[in-house]
C-alpha positions as CSV (number, residue, x, y, z in Angstrom):
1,X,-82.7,-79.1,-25.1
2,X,-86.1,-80.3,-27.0
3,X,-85.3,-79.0,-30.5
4,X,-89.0,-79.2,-31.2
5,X,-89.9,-76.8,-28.1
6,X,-87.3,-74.0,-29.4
7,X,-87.7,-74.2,-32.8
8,X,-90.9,-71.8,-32.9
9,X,-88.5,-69.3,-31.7
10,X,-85.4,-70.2,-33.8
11,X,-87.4,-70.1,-37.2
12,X,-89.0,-66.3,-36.5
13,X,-85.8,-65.0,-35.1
14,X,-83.3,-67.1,-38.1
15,X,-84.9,-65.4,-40.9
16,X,-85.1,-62.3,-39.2
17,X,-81.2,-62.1,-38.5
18,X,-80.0,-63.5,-41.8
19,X,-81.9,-60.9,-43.2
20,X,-80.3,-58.4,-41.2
21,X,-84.4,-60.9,-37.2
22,X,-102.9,-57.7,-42.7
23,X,-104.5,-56.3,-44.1
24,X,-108.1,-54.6,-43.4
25,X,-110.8,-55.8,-44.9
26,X,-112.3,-51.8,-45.3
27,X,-110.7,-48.4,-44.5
28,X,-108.7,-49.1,-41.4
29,X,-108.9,-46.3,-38.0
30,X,-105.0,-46.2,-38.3
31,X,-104.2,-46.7,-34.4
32,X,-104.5,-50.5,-33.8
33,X,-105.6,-51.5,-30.6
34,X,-107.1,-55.0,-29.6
35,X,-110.5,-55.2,-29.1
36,X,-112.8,-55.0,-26.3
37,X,-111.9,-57.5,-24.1
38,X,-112.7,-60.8,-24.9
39,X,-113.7,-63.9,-22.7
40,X,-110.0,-64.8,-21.5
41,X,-110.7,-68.7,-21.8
42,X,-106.6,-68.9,-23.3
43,X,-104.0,-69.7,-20.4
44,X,-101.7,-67.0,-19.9
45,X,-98.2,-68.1,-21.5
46,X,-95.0,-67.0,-20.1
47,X,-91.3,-67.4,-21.3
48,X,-89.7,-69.8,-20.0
49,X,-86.3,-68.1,-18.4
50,X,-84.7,-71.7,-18.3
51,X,-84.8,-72.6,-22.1
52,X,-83.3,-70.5,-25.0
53,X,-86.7,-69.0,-26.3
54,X,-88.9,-68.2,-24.7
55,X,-91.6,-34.1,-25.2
56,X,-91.4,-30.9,-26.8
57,X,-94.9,-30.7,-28.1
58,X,-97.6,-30.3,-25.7
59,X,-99.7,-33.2,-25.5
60,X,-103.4,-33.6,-26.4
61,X,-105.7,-34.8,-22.9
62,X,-105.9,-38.6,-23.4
63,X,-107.7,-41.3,-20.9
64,X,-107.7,-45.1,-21.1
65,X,-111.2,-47.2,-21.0
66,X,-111.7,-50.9,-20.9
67,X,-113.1,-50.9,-23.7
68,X,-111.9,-50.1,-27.2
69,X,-114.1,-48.3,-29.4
70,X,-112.4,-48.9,-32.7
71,X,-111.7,-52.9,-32.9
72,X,-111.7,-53.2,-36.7
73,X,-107.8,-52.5,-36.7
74,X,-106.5,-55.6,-35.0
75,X,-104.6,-57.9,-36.7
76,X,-107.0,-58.7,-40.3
77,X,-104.6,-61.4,-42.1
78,X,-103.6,-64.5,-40.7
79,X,-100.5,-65.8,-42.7
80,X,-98.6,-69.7,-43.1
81,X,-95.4,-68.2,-41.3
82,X,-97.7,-66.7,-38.4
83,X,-99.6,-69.7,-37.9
84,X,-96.5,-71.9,-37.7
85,X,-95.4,-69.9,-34.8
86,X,-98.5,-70.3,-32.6
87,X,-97.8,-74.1,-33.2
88,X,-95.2,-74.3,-30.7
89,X,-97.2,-73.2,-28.2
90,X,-98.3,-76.0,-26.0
91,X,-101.9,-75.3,-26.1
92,X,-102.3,-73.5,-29.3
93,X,-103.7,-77.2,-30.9
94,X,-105.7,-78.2,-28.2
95,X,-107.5,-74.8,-28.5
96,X,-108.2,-74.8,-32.2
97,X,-110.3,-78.2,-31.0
98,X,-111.9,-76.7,-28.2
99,X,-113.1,-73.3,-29.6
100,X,-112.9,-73.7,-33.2
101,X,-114.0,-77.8,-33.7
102,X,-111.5,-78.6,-35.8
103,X,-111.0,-82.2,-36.4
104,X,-107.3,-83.8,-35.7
105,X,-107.2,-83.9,-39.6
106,X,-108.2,-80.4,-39.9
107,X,-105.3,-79.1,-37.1
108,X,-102.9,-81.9,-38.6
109,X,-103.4,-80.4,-42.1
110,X,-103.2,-77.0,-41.0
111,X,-99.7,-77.3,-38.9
112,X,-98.0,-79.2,-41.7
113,X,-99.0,-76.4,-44.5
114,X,-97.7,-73.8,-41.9
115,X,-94.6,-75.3,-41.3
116,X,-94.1,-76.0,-45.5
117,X,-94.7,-72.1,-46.0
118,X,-91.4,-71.3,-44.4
119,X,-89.7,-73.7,-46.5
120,X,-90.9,-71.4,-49.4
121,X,-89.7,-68.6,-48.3
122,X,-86.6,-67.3,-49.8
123,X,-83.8,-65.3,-48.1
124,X,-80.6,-65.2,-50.7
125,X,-79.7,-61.4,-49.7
126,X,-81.3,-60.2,-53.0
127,X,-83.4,-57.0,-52.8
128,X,-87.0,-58.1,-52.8
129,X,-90.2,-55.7,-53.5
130,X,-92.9,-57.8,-54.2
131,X,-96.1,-56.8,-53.1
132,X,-97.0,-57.7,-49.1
133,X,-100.8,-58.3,-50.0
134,X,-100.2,-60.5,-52.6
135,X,-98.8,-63.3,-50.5
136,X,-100.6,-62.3,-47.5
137,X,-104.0,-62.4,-49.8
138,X,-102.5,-66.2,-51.4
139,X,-102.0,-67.4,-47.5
140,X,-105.2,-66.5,-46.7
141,X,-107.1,-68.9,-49.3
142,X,-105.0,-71.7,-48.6
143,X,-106.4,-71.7,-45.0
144,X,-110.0,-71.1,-46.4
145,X,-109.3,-74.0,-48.9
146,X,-108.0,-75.8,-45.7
147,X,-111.1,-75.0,-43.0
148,X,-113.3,-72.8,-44.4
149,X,-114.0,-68.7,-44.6
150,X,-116.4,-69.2,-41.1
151,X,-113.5,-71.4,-39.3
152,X,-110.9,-69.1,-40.9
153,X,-112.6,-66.2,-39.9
154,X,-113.0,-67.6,-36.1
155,X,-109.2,-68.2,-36.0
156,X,-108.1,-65.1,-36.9
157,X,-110.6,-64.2,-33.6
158,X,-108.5,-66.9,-31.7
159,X,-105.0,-65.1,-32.3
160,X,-106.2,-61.8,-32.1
161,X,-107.2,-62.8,-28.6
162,X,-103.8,-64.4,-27.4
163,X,-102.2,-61.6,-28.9
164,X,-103.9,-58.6,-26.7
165,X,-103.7,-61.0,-23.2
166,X,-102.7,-59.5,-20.0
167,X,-102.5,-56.2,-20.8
168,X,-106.3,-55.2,-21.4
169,X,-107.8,-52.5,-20.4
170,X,-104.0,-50.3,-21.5
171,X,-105.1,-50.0,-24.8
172,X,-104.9,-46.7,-26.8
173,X,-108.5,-44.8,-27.4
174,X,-107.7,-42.8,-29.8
175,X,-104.8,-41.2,-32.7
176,X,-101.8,-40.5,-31.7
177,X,-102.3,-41.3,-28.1
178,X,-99.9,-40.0,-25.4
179,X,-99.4,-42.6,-22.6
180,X,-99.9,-41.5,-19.0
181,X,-98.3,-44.3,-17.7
182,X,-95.1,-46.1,-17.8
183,X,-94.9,-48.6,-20.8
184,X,-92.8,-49.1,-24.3
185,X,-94.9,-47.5,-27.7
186,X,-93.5,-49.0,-31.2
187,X,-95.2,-47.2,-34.0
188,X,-94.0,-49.7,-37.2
189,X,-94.4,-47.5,-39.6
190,X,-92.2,-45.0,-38.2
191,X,-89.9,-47.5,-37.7
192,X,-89.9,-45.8,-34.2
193,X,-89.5,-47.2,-30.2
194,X,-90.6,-45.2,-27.7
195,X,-90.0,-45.9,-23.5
196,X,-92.0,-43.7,-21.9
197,X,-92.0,-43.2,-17.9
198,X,-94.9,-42.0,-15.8
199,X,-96.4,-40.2,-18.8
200,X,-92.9,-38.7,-19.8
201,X,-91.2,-39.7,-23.3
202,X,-87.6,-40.5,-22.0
203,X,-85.6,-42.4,-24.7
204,X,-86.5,-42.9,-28.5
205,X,-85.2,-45.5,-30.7
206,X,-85.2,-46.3,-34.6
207,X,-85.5,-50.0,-35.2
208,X,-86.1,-52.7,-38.1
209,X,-89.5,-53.5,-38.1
210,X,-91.2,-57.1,-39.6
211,X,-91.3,-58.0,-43.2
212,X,-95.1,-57.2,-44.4
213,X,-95.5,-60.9,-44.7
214,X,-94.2,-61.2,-41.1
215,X,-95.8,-58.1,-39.5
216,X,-95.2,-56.5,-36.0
217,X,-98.5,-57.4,-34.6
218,X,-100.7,-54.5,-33.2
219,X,-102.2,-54.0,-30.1
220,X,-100.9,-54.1,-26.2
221,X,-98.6,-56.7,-24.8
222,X,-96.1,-56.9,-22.0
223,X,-92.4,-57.6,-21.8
224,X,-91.5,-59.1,-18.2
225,X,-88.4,-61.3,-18.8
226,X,-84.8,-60.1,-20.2
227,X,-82.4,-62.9,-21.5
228,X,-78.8,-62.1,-21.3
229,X,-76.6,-64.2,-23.8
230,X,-79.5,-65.8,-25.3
231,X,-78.6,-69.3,-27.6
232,X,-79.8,-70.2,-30.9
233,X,-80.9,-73.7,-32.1
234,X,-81.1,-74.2,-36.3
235,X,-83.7,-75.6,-37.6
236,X,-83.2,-78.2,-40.5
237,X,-84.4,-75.5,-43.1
238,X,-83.0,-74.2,-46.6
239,X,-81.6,-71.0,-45.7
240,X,-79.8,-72.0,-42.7
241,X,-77.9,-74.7,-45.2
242,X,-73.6,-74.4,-45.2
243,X,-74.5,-71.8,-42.6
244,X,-74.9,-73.9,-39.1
245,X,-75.1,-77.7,-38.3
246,X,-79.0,-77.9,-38.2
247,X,-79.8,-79.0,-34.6
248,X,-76.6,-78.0,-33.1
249,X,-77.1,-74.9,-30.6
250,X,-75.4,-71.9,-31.3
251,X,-73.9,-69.7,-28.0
252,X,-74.6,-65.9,-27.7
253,X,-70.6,-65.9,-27.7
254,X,-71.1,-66.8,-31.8
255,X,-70.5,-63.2,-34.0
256,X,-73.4,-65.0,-35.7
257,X,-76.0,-65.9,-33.3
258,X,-79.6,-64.1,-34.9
259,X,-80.7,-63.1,-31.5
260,X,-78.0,-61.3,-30.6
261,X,-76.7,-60.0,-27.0
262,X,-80.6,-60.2,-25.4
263,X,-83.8,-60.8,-26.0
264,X,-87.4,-59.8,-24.9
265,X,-89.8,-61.9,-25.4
266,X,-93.1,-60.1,-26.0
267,X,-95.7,-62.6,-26.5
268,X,-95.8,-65.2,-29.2
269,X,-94.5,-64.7,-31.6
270,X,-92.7,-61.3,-31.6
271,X,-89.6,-60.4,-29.2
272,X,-87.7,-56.9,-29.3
273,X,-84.1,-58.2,-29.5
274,X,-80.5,-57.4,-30.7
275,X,-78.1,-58.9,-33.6
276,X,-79.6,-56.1,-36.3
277,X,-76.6,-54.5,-38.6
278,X,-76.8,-50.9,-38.5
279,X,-78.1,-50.6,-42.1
280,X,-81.0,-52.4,-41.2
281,X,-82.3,-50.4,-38.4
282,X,-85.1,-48.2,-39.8
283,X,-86.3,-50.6,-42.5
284,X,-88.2,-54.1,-43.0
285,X,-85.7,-56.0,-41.3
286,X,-87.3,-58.7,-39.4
287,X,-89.7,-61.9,-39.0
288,X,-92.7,-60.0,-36.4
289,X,-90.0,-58.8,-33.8
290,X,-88.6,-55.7,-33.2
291,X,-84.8,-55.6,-34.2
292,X,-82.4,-53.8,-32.9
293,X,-78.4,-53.3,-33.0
294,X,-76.6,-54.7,-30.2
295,X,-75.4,-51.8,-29.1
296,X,-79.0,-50.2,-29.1
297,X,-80.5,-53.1,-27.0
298,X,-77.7,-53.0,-24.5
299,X,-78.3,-49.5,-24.3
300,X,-81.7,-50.3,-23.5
301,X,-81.7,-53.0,-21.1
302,X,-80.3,-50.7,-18.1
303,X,-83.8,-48.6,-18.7
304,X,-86.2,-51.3,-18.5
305,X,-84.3,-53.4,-15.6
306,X,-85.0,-49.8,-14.5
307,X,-88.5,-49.8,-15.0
308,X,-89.0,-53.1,-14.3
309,X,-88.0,-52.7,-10.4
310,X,-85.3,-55.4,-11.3
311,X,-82.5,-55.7,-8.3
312,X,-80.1,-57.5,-10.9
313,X,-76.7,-55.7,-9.9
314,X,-74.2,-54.3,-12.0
315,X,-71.8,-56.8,-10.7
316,X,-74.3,-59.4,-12.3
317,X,-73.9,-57.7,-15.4
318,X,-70.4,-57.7,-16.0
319,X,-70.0,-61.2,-15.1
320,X,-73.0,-62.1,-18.0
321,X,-70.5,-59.6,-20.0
322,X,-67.8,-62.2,-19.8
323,X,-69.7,-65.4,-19.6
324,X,-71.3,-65.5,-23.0
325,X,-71.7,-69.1,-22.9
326,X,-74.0,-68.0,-19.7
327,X,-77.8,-67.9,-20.5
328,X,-79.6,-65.8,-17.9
329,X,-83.3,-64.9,-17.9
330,X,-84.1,-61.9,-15.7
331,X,-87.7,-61.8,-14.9
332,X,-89.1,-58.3,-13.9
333,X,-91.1,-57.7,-10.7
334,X,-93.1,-55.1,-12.8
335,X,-93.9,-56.3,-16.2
336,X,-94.0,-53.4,-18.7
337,X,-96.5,-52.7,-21.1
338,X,-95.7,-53.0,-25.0
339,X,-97.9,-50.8,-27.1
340,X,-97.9,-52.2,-30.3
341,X,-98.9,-49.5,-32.9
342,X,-99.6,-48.9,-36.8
343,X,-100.4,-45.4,-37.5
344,X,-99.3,-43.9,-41.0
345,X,-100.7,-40.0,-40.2
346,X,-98.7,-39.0,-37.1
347,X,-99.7,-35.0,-35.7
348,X,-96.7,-33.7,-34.7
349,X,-95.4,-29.9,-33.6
350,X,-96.8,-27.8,-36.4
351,X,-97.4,-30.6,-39.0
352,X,-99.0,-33.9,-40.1
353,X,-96.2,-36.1,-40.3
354,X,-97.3,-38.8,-43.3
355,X,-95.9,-42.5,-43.1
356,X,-95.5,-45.4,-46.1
357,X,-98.5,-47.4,-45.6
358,X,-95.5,-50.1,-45.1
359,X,-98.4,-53.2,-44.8
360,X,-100.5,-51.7,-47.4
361,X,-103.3,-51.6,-45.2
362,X,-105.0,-48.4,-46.6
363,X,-104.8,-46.0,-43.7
364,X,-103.5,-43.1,-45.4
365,X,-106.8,-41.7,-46.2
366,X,-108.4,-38.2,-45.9
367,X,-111.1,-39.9,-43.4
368,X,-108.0,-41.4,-40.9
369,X,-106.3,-37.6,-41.6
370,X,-109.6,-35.7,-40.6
371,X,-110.0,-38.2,-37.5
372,X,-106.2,-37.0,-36.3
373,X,-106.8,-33.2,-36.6
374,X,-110.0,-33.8,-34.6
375,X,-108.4,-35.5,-31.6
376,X,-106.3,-32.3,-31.3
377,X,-110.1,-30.4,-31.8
378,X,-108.9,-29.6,-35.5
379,X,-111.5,-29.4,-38.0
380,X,-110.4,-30.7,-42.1
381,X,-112.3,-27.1,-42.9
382,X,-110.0,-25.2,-40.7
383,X,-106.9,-25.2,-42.8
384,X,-106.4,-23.2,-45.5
385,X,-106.6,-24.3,-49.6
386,X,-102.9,-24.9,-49.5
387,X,-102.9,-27.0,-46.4
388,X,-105.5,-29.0,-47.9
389,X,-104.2,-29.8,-51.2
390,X,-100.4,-30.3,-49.2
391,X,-102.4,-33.0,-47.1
392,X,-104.2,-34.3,-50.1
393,X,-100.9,-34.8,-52.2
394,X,-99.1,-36.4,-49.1
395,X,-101.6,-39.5,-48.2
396,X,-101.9,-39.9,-52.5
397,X,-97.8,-40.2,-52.1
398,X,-97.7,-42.0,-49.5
399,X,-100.1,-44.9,-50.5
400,X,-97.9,-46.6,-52.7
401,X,-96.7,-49.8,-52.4
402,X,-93.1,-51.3,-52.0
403,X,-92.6,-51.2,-56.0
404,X,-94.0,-47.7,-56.0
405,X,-97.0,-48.7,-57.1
406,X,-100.6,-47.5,-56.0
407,X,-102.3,-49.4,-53.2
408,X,-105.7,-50.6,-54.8
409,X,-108.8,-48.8,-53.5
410,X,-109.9,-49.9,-49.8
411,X,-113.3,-51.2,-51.0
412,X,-110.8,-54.2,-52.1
413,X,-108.8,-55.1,-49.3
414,X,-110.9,-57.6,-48.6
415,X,-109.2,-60.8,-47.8
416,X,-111.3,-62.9,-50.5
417,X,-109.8,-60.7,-53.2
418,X,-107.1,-58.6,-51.8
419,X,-107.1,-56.3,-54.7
420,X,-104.1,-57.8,-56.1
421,X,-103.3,-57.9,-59.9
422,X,-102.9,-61.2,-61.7
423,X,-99.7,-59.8,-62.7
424,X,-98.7,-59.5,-59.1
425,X,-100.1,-62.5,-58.1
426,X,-97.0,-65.0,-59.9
427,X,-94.0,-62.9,-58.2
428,X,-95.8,-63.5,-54.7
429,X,-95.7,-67.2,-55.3
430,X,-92.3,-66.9,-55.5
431,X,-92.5,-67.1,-51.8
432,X,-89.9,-64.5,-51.8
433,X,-90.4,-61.6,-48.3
434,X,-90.6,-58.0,-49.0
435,X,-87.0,-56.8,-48.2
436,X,-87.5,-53.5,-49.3
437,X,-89.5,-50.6,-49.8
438,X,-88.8,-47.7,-53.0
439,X,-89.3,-44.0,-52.9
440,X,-89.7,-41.8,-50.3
441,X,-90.8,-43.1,-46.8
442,X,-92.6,-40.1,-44.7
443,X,-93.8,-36.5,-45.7
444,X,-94.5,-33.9,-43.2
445,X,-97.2,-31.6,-44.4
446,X,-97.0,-28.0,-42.5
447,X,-100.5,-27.2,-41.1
448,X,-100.1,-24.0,-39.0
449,X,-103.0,-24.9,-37.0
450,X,-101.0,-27.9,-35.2
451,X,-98.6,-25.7,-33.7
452,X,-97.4,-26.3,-30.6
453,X,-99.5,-29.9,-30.3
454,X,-99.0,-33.3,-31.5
455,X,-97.3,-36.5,-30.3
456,X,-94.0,-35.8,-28.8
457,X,-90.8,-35.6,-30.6
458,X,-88.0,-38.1,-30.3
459,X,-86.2,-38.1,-27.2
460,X,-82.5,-39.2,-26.8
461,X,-82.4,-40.5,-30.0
462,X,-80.6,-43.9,-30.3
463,X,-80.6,-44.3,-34.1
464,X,-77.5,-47.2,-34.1
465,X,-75.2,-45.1,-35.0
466,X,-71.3,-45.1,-32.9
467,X,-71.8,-42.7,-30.1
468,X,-70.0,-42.4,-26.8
469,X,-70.9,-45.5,-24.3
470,X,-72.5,-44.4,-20.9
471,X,-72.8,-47.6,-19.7
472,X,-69.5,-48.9,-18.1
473,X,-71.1,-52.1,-16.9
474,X,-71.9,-53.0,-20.7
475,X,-67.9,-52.1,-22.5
476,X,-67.4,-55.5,-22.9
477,X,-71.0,-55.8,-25.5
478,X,-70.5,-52.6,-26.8
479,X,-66.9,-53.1,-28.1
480,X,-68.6,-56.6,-29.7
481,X,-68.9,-56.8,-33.0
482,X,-71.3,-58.8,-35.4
483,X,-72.0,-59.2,-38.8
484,X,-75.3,-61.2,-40.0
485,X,-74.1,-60.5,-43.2
């Protein structure tokens, strides 16, 4: 195995499992789909299957366009961890030459300060609150200081655009959208998964989203390849330390493999994979992937081989179930859509449902409220004094940050200043992730005129929890059990 090749995916998945696996520059439209689409000069990148990375509510008329008319909510913060990532990618330094003219210095400079930022990063188990933007905002001037605000500014561009590849067109056009289609939806800061099928919400799961200095990204991918007993190479890092022999692949059959049962690679450098411990699931959990249980993901696989038009048999299943040792990629014949999400003001039957700005991006505010109520042809004026002043008190509650404290008006998100107090500023350079968020999570606000509309409510809830097993072909996984402890 080339260590150097699978370490990309060992370093976001490690932290992510020891665990437990960007902010806008102005007011942020909360749904966050990739923009227009952009000249697709980036080859396409695929996992590679032979290494070990790689409704009860009625719903409000949506369409898809090619074009999206609210691009100011992709990804708007580019951090060290993130940029390490895209390093492993084989092209990834070729292209910051080509597009961005960046000297080999430049890139040499650049890949060496990303890989150093993980080394700062600290991940002892201890709760940890600090403040997302404050690292996100120190990140960001150390690659200014590095190649500029215009070259910084043109990067960000660069991995917005590998992000969003082969899936354009898919994007969501406006709050709350309802698919029509068949594809995956993960809102982060519901800490929610939905699979829906044909335009029908069929399964909902609660999951451990990225910390806010890993984030889910946002916008549409596509998930075409299922590993089945994926291994694990350790990197030669500080938290992996009288833990695993750095360098020395770990099987799927090990309780303590990060990755867990399977893996689903959805574009660099996120995957939506098992390993989580229960008490994770519905918090910051991860390092940009979607984490779930192993008992959740095996729960899911049978859905999206489903989906998928996969022909993989259940009598290939139960022998993966006892060859754990056995690595198996399972590419799909129909790749699924991945709709990656951030919405904070979720309309649901007879309410505003109001969501911790988790990243601290400032979209809890009355303008992003008013713009839901009048996708479902709600006008602010409508409601009644009480409804207002319900709806006011909810987005003031929930725009507080992981320590409880008030995220700084949106007029100073921008990346130069972040908005971040001085006093702030020395715990982030702690390098120490945001573990944790205090206080309340969500408030549903009661707004009469919403009744009977909305985004539709959870279906088949998989929440991690024991429940009866109803796949026979998976006993053997889901009598498993792991600790990441």
């Amino acid at each position: 195995m080339n260590f150097k090749k699978t370490y990309q995916r060992a370093a976001w998945v490690l932290l992510t499992a020891l665990s437990a696996c960007n902010q806008p520059q102005k007011p942020v439209q909360q749904q966050a789909p990739p923009a227009s689409k952009p000249a697709d000069t980036t080859p396409k990148t695929n996992p590679r299957p032979d290494t070990d990375q790689v409704p009860s509510a009625s719903k409000p008329a949506d369409t898809t366009t090619k074009t999206n008319p609210r691009p100011d909510t992709d990804l708007r913060a580019l951090t060290l961890p993130i940029l390490d990532a895209l390093f492993y990618e084989p092209d990834f330094a070729k292209e910051l030459k080509a597009k961005l003219g960046l000297s080999n210095k430049k890139i040499a400079q650049l890949r060496t300060a990303a890989h150093a930022s993980l080394r700062e990063l600290s991940e002892d188990g201890s709760p940890d609150t600090a403040p997302a933007r404050a690292a996100t905002d120190r990140y960001q001037q150390r690659i200014k200081a590095m190649i500029g605000a215009d070259k910084a500014q043109h990067l960000l561009q660069l991995v917005n655009q590998r992000y969003s590849q082969g899936v354009e067109g898919l994007a969501p056009t406006r709050p709350n959208f309802v698919p029509k289609d068949t594809r995956i939806v993960v809102n982060a800061p519901a800490f929610r998964m939905d699979v829906f099928e044909k335009g029908q919400l069929i399964k909902t799961y609660k999951v451990g989203i990225g910390y806010p200095e890993f984030p889910l990204p946002v916008g549409m991918r596509r998930a075409d390849t299922v590993i089945f007993n994926p291994s694990w190479t350790p990197p030669d890092e500080p938290w992996v330390h009288g833990k695993f022999a750095s360098g020395r692949k770990v099987s799927a059959a090990n309780e303590l493999n990060p990755l867990g049962v399977v893996k689903i690679p959805i574009g660099m450098p996120s995957l939506i994979h098992g390993g989580k411990p229960l008490e994770k699931i519905g918090k910051l959990a991860s390092h940009g992937c979607v984490g779930l249980t192993n008992k959740q993901v095996l729960d899911l696989v049978p859905i999206i081989l489903r989906l998928g038009q996969s022909n993989l048999s259940a009598k290939a299943v139960r022998s993966l179930e006892k060859h754990k040792r056995q690595t198996k990629a399972v590419k799909l014949p129909v790749p699924l859509p991945v709709d990656l999400r951030y919405e904070t003001i979720v309309a649901e039957n007879g309410g505003l449902r109001i969501y911790r700005d988790v990243y601290e991006r400032g979209t809890n505010t009355l303008e992003n409220a008013k713009a839901v109520l009048a996708a479902y042809d709600i006008k602010y004026e409508q409601l009644s004094a009480q409804e207002q002043s319900d709806l006011k008190d909810a987005l003031s509650g929930m725009n507080h940050d992981a320590r409880g404290q008030e995220i700084a008006a949106a007029d100073s998100l921008a990346p130069s200043k972040g908005g971040v107090p001085a006093s702030k500023l020395a715990r982030a350079k702690k390098g120490k992730v945001t573990s944790k968020v205090k206080g309340q999570t969500d408030v549903l606000v009661t707004l009469a005129a919403l009744q009977g509309k909305g985004y539709p409510a959870p279906a088949a809830l998989n929440g991690g929890r024991a429940k009866k097993m109803r796949h026979k072909n998976m006993s053997t996984y889901h009598r498993r059990r792991i600790n990441h402890r």
